[in-house]
VOBA-1610 file (N, C-alpha, C; in pm, whole numbers, padded with zeros to 5 digits, always signed):
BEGIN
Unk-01491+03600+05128Unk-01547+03540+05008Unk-01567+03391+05029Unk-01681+03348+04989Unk-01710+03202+05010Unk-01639+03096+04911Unk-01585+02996+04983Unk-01524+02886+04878Unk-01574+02858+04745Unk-01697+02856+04754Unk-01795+02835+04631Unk-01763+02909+04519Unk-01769+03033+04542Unk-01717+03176+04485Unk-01543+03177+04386Unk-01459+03095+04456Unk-01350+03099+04405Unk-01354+02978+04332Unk-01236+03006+04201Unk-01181+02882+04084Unk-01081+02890+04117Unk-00994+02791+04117Unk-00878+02714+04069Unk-00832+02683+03981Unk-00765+02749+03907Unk-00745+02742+03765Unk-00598+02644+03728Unk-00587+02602+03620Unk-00463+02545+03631Unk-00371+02571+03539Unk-00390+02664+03456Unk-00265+02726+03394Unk-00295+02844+03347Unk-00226+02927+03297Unk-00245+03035+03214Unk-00193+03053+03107Unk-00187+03173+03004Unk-00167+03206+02882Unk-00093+03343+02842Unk+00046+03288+02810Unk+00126+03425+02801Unk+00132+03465+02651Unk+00061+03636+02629Unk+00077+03647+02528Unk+00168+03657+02425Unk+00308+03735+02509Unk+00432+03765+02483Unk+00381+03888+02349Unk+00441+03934+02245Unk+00456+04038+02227Unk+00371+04077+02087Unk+00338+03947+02036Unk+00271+03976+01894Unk+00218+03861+01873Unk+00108+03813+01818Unk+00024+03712+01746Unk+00060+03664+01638Unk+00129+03748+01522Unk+00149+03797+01434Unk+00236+03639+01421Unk+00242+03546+01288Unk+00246+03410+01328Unk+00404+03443+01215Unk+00448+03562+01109Unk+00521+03599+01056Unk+00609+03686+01148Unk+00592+03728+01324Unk+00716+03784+01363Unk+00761+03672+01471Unk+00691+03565+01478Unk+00740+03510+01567Unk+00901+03402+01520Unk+00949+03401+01419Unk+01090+03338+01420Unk+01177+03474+01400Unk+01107+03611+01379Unk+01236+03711+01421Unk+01195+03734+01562Unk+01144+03701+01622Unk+01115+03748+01762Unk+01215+03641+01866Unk+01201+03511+01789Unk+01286+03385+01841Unk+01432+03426+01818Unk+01448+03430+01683Unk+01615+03472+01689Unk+01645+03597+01754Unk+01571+03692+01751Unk+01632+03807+01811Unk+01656+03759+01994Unk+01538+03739+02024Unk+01585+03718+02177Unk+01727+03574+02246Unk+01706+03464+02142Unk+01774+03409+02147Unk+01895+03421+02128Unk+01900+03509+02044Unk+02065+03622+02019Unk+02110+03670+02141Unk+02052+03747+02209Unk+01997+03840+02337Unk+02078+03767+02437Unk+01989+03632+02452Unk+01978+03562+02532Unk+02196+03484+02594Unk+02194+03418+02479Unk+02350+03360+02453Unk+02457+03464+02491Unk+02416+03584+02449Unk+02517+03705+02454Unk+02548+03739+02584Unk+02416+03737+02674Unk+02385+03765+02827Unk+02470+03617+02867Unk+02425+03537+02858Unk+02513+03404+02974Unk+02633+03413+02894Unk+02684+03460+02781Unk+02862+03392+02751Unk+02883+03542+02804Unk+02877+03636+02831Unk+02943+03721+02850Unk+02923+03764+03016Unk+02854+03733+03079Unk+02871+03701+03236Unk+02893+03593+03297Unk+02918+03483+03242Unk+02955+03334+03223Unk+03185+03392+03243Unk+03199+03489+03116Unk+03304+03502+03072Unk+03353+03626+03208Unk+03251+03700+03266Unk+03363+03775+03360Unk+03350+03724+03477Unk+03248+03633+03527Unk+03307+03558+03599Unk+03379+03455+03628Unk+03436+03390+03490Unk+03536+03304+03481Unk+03666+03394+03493Unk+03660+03486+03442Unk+03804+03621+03448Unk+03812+03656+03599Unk+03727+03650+03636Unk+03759+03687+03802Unk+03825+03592+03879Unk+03731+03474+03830Unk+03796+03351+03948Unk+03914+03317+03877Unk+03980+03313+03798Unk+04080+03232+03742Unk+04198+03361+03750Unk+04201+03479+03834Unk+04273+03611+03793Unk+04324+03657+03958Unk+04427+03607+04021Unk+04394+03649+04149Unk+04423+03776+04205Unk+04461+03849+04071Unk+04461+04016+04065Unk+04313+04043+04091Unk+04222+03996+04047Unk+04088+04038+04068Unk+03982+03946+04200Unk+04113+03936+04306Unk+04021+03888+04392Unk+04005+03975+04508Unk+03914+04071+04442Unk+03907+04161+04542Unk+03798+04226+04582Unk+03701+04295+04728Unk+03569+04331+04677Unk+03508+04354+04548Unk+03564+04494+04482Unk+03476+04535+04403Unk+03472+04435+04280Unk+03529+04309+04255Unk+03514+04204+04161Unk+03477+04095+04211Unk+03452+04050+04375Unk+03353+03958+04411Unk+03193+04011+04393Unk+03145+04109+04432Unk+03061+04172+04384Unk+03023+04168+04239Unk+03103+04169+04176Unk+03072+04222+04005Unk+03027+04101+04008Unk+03115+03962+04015Unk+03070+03793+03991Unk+02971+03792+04064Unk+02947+03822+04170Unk+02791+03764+04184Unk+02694+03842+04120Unk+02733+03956+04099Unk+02607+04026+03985Unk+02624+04006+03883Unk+02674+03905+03781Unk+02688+03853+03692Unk+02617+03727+03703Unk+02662+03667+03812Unk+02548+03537+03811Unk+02428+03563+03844Unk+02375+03650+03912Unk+02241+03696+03953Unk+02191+03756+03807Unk+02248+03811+03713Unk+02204+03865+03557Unk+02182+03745+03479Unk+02281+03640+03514Unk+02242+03494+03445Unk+02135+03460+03469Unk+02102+03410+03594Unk+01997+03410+03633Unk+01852+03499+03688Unk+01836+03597+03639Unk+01760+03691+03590Unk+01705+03645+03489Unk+01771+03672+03364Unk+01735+03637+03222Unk+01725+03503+03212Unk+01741+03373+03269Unk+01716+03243+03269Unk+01547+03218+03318Unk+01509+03293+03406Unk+01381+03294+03437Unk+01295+03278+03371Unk+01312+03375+03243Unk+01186+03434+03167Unk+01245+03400+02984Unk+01350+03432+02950Unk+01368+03408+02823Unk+01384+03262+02792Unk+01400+03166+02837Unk+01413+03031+02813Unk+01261+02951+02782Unk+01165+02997+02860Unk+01042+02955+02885Unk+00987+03042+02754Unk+01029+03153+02759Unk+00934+03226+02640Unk+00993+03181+02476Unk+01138+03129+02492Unk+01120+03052+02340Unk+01101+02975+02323Unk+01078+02853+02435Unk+01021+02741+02412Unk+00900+02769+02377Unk+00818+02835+02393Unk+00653+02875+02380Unk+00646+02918+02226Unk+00761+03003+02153Unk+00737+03021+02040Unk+00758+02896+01945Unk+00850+02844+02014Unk+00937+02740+01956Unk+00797+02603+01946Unk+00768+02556+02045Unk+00612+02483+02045Unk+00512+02545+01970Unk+00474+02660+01960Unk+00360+02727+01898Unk+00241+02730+02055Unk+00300+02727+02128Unk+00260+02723+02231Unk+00219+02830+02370Unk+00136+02898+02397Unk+00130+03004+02507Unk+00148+02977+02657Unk+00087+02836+02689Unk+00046+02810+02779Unk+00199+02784+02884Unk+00120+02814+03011Unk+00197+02807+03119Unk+00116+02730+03278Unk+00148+02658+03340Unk+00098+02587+03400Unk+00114+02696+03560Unk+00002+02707+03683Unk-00053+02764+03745Unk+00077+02761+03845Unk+00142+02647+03885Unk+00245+02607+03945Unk+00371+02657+03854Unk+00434+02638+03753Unk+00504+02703+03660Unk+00544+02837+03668Unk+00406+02931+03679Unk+00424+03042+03668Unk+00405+03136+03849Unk+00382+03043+03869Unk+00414+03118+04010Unk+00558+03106+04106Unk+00638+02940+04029Unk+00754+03010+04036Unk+00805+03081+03948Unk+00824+03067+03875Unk+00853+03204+03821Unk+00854+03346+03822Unk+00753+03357+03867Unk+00753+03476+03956Unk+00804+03520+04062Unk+00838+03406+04138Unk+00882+03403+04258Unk+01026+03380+04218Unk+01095+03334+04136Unk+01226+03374+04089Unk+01267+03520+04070Unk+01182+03544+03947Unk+01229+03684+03877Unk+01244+03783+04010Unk+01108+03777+04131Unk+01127+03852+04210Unk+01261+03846+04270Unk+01298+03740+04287Unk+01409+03759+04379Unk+01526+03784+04331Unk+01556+03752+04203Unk+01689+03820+04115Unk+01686+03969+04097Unk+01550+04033+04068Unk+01553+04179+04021Unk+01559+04204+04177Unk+01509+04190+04270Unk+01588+04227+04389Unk+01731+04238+04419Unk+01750+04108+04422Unk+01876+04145+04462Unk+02010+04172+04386Unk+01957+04195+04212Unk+02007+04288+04162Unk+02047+04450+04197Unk+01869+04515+04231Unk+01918+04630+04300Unk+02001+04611+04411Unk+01968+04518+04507Unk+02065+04532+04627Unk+02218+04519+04585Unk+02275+04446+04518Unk+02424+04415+04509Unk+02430+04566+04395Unk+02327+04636+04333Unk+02428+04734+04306Unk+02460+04841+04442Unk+02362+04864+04521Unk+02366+04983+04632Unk+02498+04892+04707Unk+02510+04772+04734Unk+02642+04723+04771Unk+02730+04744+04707Unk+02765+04742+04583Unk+02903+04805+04493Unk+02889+04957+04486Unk+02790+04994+04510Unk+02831+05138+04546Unk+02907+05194+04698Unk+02844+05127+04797Unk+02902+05124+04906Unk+03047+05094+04868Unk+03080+04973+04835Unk+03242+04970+04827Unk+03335+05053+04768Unk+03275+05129+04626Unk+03321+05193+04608Unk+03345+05344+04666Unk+03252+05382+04813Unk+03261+05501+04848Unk+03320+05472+04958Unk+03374+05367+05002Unk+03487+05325+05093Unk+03595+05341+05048Unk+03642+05245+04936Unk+03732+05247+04843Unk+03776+05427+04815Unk+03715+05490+04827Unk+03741+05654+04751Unk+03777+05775+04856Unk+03667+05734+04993Unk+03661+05835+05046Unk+03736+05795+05208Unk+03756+05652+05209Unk+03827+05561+05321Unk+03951+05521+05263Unk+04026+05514+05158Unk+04090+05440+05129Unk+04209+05401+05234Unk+04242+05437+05337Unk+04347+05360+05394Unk+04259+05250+05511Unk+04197+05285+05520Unk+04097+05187+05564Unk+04011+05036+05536Unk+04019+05079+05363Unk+03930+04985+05274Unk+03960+04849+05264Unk+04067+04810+05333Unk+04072+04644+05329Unk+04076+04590+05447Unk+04034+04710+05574Unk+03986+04641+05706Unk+03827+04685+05700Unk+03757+04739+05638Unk+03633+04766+05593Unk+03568+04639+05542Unk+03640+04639+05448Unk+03593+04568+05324Unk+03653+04454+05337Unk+03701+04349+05457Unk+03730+04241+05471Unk+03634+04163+05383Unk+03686+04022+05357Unk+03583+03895+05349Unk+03494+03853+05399Unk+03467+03863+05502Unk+03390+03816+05639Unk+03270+03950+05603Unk+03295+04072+05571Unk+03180+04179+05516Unk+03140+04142+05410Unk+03261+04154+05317Unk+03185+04117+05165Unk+03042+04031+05189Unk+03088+03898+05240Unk+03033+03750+05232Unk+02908+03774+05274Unk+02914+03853+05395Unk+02754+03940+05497Unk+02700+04010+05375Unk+02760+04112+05317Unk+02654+04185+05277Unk+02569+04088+05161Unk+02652+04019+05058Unk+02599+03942+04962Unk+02500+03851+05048Unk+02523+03783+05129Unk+02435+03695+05201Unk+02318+03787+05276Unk+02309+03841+05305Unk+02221+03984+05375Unk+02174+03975+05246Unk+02198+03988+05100Unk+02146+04065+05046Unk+02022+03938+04970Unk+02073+03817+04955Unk+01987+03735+04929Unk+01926+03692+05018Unk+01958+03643+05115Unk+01805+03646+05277Unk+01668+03724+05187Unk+01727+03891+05244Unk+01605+03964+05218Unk+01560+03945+05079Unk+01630+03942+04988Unk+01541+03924+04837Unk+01449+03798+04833Unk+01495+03637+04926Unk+01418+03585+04929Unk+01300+03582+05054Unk+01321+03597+05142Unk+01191+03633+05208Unk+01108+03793+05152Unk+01139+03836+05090Unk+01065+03902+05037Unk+01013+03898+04892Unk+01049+03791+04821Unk+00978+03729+04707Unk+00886+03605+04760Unk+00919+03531+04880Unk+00851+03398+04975Unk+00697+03560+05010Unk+00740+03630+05091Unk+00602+03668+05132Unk+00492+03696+04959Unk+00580+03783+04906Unk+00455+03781+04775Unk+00421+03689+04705Unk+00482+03566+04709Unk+00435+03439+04642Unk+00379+03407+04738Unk+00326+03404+04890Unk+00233+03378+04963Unk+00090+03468+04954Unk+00129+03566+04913Unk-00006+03674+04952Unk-00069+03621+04801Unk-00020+03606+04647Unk-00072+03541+04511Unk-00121+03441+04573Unk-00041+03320+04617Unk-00130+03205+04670Unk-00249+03237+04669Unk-00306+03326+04773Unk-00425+03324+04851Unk-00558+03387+04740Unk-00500+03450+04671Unk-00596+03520+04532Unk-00640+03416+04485Unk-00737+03391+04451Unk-00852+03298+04327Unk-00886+03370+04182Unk-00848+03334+04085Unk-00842+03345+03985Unk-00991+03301+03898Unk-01082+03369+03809Unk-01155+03375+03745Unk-01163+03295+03595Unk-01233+03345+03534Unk-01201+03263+03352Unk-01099+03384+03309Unk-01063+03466+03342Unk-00983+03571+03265Unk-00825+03498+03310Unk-00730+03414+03213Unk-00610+03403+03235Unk-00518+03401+03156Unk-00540+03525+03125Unk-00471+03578+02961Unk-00338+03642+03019Unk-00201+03658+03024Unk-00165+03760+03086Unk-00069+03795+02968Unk-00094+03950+02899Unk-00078+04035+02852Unk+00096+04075+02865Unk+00226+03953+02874Unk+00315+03965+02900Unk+00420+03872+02826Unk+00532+03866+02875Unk+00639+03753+02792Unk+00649+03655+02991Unk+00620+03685+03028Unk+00631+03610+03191Unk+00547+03639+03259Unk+00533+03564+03392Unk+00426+03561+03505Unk+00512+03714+03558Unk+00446+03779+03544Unk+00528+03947+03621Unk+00398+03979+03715Unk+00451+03990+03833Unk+00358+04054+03965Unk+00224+04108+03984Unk+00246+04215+03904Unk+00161+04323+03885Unk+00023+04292+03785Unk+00079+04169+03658Unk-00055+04119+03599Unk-00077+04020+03674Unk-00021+03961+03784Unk-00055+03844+03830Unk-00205+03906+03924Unk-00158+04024+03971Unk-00266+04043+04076Unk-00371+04091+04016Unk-00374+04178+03875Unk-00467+04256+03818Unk-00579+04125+03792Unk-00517+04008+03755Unk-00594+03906+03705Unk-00694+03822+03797Unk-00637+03855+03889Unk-00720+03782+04018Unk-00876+03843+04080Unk-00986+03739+04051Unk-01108+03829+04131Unk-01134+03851+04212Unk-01058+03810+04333Unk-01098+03808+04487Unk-01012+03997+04488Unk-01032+03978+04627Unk-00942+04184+04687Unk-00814+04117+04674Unk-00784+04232+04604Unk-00633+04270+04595Unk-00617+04371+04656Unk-00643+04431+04773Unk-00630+04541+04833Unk-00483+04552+04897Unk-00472+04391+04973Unk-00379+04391+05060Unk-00263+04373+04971Unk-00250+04292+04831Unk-00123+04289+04781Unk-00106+04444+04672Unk-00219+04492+04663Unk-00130+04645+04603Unk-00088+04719+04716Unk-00166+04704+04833Unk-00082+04782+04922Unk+00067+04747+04939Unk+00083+04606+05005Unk+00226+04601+04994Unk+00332+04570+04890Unk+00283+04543+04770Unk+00325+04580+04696Unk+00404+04711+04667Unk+00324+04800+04663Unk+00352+04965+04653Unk+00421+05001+04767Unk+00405+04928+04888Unk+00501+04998+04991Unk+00633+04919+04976Unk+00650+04765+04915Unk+00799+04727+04920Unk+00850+04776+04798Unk+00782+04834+04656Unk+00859+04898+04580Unk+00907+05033+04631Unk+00855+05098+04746Unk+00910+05219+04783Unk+01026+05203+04869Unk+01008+05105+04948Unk+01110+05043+05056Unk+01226+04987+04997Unk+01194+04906+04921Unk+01301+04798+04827Unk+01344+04872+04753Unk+01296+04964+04673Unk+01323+05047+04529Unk+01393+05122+04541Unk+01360+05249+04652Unk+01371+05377+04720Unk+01513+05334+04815Unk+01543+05263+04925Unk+01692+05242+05007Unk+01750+05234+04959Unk+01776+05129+04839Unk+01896+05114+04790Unk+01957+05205+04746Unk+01832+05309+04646Unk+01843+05399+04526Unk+01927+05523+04636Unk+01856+05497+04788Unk+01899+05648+04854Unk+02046+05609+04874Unk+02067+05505+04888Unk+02223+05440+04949Unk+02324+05478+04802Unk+02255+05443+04675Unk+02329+05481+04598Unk+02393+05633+04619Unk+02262+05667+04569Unk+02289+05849+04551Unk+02360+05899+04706Unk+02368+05871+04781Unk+02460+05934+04901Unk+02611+05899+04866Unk+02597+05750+04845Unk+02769+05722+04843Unk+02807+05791+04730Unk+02768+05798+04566Unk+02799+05894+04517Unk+02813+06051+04529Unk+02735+06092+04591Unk+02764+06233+04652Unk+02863+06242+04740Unk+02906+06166+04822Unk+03033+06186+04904Unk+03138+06140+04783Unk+03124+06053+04713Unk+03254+06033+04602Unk+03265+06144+04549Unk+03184+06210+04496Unk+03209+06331+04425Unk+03251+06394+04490Unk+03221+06446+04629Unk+03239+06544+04724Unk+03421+06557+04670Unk+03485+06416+04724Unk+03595+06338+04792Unk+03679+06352+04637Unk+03646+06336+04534Unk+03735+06340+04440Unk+03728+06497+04379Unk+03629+06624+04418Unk+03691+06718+04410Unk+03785+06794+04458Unk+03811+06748+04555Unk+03889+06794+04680Unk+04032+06718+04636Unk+04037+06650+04539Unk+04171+06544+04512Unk+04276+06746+04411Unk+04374+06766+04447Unk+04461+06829+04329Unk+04445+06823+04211Unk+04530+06702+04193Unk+04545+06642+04065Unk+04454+06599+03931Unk+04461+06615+03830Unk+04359+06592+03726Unk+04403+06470+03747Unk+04502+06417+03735Unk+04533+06235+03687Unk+04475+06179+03814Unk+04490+06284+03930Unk+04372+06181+04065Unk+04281+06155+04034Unk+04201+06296+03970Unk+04060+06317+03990Unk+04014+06179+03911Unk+04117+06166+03774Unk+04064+06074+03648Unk+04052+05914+03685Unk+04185+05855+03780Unk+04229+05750+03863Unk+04134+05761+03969Unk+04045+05809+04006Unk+03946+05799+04119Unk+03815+05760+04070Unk+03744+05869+03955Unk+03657+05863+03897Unk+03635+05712+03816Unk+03764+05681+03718Unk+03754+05547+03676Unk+03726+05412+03741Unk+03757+05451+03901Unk+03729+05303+03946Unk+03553+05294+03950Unk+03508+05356+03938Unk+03335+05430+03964Unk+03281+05435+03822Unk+03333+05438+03751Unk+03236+05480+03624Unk+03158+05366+03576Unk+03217+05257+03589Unk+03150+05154+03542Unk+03035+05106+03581Unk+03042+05125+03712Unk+02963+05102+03809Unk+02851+05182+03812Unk+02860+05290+03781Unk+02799+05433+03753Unk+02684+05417+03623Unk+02765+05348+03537Unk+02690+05363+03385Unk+02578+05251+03421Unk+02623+05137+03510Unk+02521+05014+03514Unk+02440+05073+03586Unk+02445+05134+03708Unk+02345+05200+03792Unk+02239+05279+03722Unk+02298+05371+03628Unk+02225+05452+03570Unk+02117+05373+03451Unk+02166+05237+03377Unk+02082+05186+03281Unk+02003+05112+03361Unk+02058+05062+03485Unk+01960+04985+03568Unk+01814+05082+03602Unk+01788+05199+03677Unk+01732+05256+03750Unk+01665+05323+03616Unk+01719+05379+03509Unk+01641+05442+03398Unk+01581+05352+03324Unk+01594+05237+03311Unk+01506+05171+03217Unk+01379+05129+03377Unk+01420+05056+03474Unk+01309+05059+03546Unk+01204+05146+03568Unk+01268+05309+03528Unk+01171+05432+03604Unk+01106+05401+03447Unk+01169+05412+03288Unk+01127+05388+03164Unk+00948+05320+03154Unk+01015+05231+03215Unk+00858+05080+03237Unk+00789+05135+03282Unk+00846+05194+03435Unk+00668+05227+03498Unk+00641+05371+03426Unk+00670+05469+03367Unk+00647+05566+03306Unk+00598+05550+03191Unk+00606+05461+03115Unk+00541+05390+02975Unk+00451+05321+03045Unk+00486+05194+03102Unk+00323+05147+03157Unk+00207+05290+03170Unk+00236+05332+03278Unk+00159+05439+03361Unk+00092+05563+03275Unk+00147+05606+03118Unk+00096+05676+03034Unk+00018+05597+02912Unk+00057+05517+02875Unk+00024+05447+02763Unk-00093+05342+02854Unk-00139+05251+02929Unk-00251+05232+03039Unk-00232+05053+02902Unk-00138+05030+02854Unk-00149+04915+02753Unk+00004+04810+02834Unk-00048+04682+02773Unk-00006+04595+02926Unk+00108+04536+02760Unk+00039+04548+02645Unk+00190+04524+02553Unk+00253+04587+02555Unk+00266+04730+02564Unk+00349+04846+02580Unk+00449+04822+02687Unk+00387+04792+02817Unk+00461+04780+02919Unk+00543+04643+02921Unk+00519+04527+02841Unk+00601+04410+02812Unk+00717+04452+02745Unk+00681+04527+02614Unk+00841+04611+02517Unk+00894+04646+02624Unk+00909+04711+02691Unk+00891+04837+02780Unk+01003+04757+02876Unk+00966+04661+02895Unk+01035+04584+03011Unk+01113+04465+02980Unk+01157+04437+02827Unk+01292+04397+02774Unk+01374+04531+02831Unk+01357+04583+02827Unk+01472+04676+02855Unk+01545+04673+02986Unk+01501+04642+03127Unk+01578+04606+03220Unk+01586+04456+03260Unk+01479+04377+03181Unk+01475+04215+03178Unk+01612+04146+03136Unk+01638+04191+03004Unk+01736+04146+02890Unk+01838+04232+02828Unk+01807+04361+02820Unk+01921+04436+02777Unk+02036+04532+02850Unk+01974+04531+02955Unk+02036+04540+03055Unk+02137+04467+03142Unk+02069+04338+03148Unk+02190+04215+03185Unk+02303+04189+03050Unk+02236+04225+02938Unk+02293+04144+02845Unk+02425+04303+02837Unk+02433+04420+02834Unk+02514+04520+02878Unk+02626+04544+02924Unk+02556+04473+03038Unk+02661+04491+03200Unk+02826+04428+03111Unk+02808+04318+03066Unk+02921+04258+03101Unk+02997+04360+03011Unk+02968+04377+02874Unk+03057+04495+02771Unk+03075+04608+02860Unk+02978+04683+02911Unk+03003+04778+02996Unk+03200+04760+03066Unk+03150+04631+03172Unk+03284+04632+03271Unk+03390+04614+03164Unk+03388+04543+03077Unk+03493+04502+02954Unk+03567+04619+02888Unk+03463+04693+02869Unk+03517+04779+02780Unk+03578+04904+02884Unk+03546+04947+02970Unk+03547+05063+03090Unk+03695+05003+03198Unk+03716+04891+03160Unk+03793+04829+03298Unk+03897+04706+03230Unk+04065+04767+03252Unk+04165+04705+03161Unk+04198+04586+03241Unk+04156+04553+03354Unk+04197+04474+03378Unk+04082+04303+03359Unk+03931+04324+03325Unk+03849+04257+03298Unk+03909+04268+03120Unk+03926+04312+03089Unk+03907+04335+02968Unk+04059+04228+02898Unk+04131+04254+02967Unk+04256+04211+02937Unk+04294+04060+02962Unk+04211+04039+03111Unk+04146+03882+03124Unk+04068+03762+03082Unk+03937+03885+03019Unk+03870+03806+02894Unk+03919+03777+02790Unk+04045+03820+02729Unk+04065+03850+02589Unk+04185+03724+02619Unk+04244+03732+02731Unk+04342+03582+02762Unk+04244+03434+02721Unk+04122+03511+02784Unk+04034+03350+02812Unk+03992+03300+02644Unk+03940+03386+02579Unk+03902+03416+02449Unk+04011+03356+02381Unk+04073+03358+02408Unk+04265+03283+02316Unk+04232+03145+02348Unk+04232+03140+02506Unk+04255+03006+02524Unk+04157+02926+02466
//
């Protein structure tokens, strides 16, 4: 395509969820509710971890960094989108929103990754256990978490390189509450050939390993805790997993949710609702989840909460 041919645009326009000039201060308080609930309450179990040296152990170095990676998840996108209501304001600047994008990518990455990593530990933890603290040294932990952000950021660096290269038209409406991937490229007039391709192949790659890493280590847990005698084993085995279990499961079902609502409904507001659900309510979850499922987070927060 000839230079001539392409614009340079310099900002864009997020619609976020309604026009409607009467839902936008319940739309502000509600998310802003959302919002506070998500950072004090992963703010709060990772202060319970570090300050607890009962909980200095894999499966709660893990949890803290997926607590700060949920902080920062939801810092991406909900902060920017109430300032916009809060201004009366849509606009987003061309530079702005491409990091941004290039954030979100790399948190919802390596969200999935640190869960297929707490699943791993836990199918060490279950099915290794006399093993699990020459396994699961420090020196691993530290690798896999670091392994796990490398790849989330060179693989949010390559797709914020391949957007770069797209030229953008008069159409820069995007039909969302954030710069999200998928309208970034729809919006662009030059070929998008090469970024839906890889696109579609790192959501199968990225999406698909982890998901297979999950579902194996759970299948050997299960295997491993039927084979236990005891009901009070089976229950003392199962509990160290459940928590972990329930986040996995709201994680991966609201994601499959989005693209299954996107993909029937063919409406790009639909798919914005659609995608509070693993954006914001999902992070905002997690932390009650571990709280309520796990006496020893639970019993730590409620110290901190005094103090």
């Amino acid at each position: 395509m000839e230079l001539s041919n392409k614009t340079q645009i310099s900002e864009f326009f997020l619609l976020g969820f309604s026009e409607e000039p009467e839902l936008q201060p319940l739309i502000f308080g509600l998310f802003l509710s959302m919002y506070l609930i998500t950072v004090f309450g992963n703010l709060l179990i990772i202060l319970a971890i570090s300050t607890d040296p009962n909980l200095h152990t894999p499966m709660y170095f893990f949890l803290a960094n997926l607590s700060f990676v949920d902080i920062c998840f939801t810092s991406t996108t909900i902060p920017k989108m109430l300032w916009n209501i809060q201004t009366q304001s849509n606009v987003i600047t061309y530079e702005d929103c491409i990091a941004q994008m290039n954030f979100f990518i790399i948190f919802s990455v390596l969200d999935d990754f640190l869960l297929s990593v707490m699943a791993y530990d836990r199918f060490v933890a279950i099915c290794h256990p006399l093993h699990y603290t020459i396994i699961m040294n420090p020196q691993v932990c530290g690798l896999l978490v670091l392994v796990s952000w490398i790849m989330s950021v060179l693989y949010s660096l390559l797709q914020t390189l391949m957007v770069l290269r797209l030229s953008f038209c008069t159409e820069v409406e995007i039909p969302h509450f954030f710069c999200e991937l998928n309208q970034m490229i729809q919006l662009a007039c030059s070929d998008t050939f090469l970024n839906d391709t890889m696109m579609y192949f790192a959501t199968v790659l990225l999406g698909g390993a982890p998901l297979a890493g999950v579902l194996y280590s759970y299948s050997k847990i299960v295997s491993s805790i039927r084979r236990i005698s005891s009901a009070l084993g089976k229950y003392k085995a199962f509990s160290t997993c459940a928590s972990h279990l329930s986040v996995v499961s709201l994680f991966y079902c609201t994601g499959l949710g989005v693209y299954l609502s996107s993909a029937a409904t063919q409406s790009s507001h639909s798919s914005a609702t659609a995608s509070v659900m693993y954006t914001v309510v999902t992070p905002m979850l997690n932390p009650f989840i571990y709280s309520l499922r796990n006496r020893d987070i639970k019993g730590m927060s409620l110290v901190l909460l005094r103090e």
